[in-house]
ZAGU-699580 format. One record per atom (N, C-alpha, C): residue in one letter; atom name; x, y, z. Coordinates in pm, whole numbers, plus 50000, padded with zeros to 5 digits. Layout:
BEGIN
+----+----+-------+-------+-------+
! aa ! at !    xx !    yy !    zz !
+----+----+-------+-------+-------+
!  A ! CA !     X !     Y !     Z !
...
+----+----+-------+-------+-------+
This chain:
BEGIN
+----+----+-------+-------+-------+
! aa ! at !    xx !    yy !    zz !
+----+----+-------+-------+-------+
!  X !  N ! 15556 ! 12418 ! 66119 !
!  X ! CA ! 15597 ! 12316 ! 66212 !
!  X !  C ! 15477 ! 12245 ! 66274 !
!  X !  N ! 15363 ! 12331 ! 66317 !
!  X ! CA ! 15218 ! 12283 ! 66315 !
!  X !  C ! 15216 ! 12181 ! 66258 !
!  X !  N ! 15189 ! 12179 ! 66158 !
!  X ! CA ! 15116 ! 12080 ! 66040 !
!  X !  C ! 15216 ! 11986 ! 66035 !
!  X !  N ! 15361 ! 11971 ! 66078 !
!  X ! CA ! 15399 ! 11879 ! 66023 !
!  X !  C ! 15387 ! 11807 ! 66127 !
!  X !  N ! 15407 ! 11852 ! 66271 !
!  X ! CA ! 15348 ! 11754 ! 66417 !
!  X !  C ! 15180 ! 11699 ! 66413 !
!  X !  N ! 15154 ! 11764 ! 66370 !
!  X ! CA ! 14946 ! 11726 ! 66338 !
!  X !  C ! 14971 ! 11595 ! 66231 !
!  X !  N ! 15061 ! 11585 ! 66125 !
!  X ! CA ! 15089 ! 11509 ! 66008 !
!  X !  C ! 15108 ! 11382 ! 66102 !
!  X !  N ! 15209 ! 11388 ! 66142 !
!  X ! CA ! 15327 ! 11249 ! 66214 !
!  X !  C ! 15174 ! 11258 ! 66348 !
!  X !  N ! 15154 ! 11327 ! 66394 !
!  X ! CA ! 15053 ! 11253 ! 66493 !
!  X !  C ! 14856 ! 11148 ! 66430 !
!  X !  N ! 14846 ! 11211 ! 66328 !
!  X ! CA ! 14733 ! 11142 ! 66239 !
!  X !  C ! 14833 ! 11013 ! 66206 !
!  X !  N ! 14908 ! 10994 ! 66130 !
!  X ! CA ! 15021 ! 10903 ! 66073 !
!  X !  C ! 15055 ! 10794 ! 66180 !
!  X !  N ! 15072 ! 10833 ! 66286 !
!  X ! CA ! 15123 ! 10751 ! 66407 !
!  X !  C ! 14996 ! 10668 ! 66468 !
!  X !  N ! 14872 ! 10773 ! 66503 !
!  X ! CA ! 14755 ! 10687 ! 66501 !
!  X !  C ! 14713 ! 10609 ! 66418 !
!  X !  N ! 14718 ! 10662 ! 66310 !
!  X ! CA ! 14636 ! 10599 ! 66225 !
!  X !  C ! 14728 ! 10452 ! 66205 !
!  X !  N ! 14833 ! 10402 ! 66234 !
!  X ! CA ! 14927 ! 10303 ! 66215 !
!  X !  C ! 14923 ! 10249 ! 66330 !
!  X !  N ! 14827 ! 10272 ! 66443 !
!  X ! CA ! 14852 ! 10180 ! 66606 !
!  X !  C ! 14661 ! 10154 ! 66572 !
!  X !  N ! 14593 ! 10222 ! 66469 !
!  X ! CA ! 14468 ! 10175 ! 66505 !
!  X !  C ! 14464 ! 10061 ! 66441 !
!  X !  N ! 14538 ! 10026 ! 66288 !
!  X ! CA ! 14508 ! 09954 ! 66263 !
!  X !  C ! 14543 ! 09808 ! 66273 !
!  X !  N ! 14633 ! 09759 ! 66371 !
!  X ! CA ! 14675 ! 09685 ! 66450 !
!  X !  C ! 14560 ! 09602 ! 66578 !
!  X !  N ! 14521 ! 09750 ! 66662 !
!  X ! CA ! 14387 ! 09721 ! 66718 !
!  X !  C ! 14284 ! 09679 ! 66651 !
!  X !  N ! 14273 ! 09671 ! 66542 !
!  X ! CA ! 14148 ! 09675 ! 66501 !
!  X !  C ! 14163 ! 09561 ! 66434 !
!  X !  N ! 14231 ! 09446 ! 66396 !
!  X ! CA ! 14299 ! 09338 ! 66351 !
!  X !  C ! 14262 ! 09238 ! 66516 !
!  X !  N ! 14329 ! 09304 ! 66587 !
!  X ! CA ! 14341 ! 09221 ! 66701 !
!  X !  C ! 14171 ! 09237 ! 66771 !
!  X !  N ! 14112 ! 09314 ! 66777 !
!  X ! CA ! 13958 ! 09340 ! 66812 !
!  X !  C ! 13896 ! 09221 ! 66718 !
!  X !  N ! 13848 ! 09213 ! 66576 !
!  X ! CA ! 13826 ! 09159 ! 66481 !
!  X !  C ! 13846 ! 08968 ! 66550 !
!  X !  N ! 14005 ! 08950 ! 66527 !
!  X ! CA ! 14025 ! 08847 ! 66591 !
!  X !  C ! 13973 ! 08798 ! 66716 !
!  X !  N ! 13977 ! 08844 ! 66796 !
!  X ! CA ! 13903 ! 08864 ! 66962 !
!  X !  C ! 13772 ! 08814 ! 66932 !
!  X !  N ! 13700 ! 08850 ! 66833 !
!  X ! CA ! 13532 ! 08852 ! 66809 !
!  X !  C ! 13505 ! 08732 ! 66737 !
!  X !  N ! 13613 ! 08719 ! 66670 !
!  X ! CA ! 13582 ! 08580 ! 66559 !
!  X !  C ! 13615 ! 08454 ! 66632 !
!  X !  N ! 13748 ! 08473 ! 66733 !
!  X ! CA ! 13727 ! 08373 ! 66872 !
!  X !  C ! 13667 ! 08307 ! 66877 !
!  X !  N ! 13615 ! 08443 ! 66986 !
!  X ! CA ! 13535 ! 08435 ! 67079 !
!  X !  C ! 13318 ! 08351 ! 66982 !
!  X !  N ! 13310 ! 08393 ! 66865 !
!  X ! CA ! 13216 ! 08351 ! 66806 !
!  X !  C ! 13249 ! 08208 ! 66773 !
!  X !  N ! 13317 ! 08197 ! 66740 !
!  X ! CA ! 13343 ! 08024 ! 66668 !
!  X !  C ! 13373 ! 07947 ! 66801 !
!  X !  N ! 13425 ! 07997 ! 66909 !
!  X ! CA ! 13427 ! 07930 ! 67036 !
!  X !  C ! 13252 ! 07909 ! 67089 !
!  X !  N ! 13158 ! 08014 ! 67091 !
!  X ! CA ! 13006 ! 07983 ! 67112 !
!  X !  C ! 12968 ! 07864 ! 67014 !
!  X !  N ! 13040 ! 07844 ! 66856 !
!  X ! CA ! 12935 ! 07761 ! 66817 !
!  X !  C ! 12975 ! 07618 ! 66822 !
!  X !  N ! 13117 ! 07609 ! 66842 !
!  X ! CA ! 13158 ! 07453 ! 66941 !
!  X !  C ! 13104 ! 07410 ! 67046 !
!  X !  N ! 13094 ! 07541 ! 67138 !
!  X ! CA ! 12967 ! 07491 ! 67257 !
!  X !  C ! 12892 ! 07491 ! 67233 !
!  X !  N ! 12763 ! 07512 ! 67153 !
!  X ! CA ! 12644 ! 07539 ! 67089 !
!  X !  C ! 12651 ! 07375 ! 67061 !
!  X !  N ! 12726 ! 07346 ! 66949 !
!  X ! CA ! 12724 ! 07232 ! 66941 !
!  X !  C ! 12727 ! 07120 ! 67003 !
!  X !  N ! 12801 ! 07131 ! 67137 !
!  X ! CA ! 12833 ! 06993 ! 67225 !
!  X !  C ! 12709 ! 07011 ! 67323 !
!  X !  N ! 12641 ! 07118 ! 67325 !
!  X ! CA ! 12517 ! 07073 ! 67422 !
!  X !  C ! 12409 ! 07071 ! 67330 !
!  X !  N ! 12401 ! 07072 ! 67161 !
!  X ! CA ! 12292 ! 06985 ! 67136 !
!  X !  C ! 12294 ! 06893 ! 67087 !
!  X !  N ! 12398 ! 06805 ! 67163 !
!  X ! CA ! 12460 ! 06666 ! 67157 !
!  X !  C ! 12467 ! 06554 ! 67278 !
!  X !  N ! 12375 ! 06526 ! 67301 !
!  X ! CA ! 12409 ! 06483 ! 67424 !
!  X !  C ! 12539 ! 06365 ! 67475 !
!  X !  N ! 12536 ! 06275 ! 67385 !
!  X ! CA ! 12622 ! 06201 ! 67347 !
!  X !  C ! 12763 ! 06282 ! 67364 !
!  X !  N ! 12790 ! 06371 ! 67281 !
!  X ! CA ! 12932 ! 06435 ! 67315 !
!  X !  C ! 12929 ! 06518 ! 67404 !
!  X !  N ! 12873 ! 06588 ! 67442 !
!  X ! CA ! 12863 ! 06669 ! 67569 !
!  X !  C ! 12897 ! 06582 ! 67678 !
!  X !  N ! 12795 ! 06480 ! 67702 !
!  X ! CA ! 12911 ! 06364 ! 67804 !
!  X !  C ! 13011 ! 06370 ! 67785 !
!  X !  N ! 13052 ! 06303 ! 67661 !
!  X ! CA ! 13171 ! 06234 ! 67663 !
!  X !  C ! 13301 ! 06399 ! 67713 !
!  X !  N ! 13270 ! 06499 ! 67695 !
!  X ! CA ! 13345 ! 06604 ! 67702 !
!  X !  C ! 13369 ! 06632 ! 67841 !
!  X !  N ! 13255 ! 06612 ! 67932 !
!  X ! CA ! 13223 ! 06642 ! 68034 !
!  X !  C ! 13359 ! 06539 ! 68128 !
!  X !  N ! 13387 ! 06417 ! 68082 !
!  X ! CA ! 13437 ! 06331 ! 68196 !
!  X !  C ! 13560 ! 06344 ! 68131 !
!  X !  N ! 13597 ! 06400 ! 67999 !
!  X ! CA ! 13719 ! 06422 ! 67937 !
!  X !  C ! 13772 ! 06528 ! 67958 !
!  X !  N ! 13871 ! 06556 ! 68047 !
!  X ! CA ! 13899 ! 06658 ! 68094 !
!  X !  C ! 14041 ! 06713 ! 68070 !
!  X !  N ! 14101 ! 06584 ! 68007 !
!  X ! CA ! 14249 ! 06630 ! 67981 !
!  X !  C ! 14242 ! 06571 ! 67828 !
!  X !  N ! 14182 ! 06563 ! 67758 !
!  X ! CA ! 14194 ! 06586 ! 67616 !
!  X !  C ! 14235 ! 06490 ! 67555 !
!  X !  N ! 14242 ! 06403 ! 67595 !
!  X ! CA ! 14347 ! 06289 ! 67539 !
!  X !  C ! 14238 ! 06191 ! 67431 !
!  X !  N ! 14331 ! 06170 ! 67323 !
!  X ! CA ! 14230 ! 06048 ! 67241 !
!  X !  C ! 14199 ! 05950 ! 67318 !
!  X !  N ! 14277 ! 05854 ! 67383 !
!  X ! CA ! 14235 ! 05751 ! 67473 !
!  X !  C ! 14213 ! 05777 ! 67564 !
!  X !  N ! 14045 ! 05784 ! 67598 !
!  X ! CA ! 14013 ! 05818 ! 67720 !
!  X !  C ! 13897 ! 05722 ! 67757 !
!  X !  N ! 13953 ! 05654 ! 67891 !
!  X ! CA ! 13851 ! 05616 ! 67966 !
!  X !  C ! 13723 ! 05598 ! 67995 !
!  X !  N ! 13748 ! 05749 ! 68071 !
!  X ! CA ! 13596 ! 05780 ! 68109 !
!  X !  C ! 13515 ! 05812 ! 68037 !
!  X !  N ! 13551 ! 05866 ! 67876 !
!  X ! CA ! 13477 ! 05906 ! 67816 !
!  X !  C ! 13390 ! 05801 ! 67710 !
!  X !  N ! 13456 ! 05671 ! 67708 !
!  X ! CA ! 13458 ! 05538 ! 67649 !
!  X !  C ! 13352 ! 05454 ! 67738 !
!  X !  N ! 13397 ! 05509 ! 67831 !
!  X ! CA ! 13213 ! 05458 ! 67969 !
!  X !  C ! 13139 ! 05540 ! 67944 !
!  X !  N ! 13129 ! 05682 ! 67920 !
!  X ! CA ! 12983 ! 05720 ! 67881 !
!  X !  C ! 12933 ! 05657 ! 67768 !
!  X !  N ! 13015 ! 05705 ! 67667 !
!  X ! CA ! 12948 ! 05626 ! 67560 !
!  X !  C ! 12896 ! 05481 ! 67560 !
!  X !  N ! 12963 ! 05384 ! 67652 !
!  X ! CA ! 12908 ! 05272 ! 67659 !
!  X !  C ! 12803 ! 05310 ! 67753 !
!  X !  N ! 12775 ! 05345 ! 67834 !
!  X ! CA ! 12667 ! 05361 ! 67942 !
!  X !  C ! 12533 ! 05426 ! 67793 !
!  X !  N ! 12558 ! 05503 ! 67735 !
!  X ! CA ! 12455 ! 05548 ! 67657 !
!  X !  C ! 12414 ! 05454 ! 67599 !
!  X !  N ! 12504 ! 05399 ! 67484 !
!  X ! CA ! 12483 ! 05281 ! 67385 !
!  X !  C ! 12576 ! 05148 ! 67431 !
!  X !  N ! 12491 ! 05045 ! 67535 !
!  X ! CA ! 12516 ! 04924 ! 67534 !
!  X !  C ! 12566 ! 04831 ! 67456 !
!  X !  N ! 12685 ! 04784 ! 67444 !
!  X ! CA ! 12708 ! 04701 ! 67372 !
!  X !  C ! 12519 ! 04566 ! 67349 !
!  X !  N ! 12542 ! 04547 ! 67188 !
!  X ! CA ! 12386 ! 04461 ! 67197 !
!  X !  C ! 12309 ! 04562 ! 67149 !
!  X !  N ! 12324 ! 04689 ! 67147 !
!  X ! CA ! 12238 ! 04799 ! 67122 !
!  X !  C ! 12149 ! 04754 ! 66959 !
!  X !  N ! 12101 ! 04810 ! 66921 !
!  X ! CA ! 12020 ! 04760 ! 66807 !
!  X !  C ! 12092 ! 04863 ! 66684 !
!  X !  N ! 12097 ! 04831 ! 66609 !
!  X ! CA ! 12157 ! 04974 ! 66491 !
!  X !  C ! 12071 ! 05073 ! 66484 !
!  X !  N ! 11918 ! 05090 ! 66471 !
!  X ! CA ! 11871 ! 05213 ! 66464 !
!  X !  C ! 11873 ! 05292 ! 66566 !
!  X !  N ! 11905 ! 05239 ! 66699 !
!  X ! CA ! 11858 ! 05291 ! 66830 !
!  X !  C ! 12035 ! 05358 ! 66830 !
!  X !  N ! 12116 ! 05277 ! 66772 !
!  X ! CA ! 12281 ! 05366 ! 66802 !
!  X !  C ! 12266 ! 05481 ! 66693 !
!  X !  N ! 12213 ! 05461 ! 66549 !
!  X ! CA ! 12199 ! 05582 ! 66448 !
!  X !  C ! 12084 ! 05703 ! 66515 !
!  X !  N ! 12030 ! 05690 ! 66574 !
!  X ! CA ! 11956 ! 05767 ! 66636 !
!  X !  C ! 12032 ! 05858 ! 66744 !
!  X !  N ! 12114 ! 05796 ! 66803 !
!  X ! CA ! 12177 ! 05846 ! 66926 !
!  X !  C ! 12297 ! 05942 ! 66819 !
!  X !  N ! 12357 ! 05873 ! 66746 !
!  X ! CA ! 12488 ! 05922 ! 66717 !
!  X !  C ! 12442 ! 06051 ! 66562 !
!  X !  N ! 12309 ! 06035 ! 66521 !
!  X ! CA ! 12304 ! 06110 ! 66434 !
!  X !  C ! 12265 ! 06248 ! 66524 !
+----+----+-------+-------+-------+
C-alpha cells in the first residue's frame, strides 16, 4: 500500500510541476522580449518621444505627431530626416 501512495504521490507531482514550469518559462520569455522593446525605444530617440506623450495607444495621435514634428520640421532636408529616422 506504501508504494502505491509513494507511486500516485511522484505521479501527482510530477503532473503539477510540469505546468509550473511551462508557466515559469513563459514568465521569463515575457518578461525578456518585454526588456528588448524597451531596449529598443530608448535607443531611439525619435520613438521614445513619440511613446512618451502617447499614452493611450491610439494610431492617431496628436501629441505624438508634435513630437515628431518638433524633431523633424516640416522643410527638413532628406538626409538630416534619414539620419533621424534611421
Amino acid at each position: 500500500m506504501r508504494k502505491f501512495v509513494r507511486i500516485a504521490l511522484i505521479l501527482c507531482l510530477s503532473v503539477t510541476a510540469v505546468p509550473a514550469v511551462l508557466f515559469g518559462s513563459l514568465q521569463r520569455w515575457i518578461w525578456y522580449k518585454t526588456a528588448q522593446v524597451e531596449s529598443f525605444y530608448q535607443e531611439h530617440r525619435l520613438l521614445r518621444e513619440m511613446r512618451t506623450v502617447q499614452a493611450d495607444s491610439t494610431n492617431d495621435s496628436g501629441p505624438a505627431r508634435e513630437v515628431l514634428l518638433q524633431i523633424l520640421p516640416l522643410g527638413t532636408d532628406r538626409e538630416a530626416a534619414d539620419a533621424v529616422l534611421r
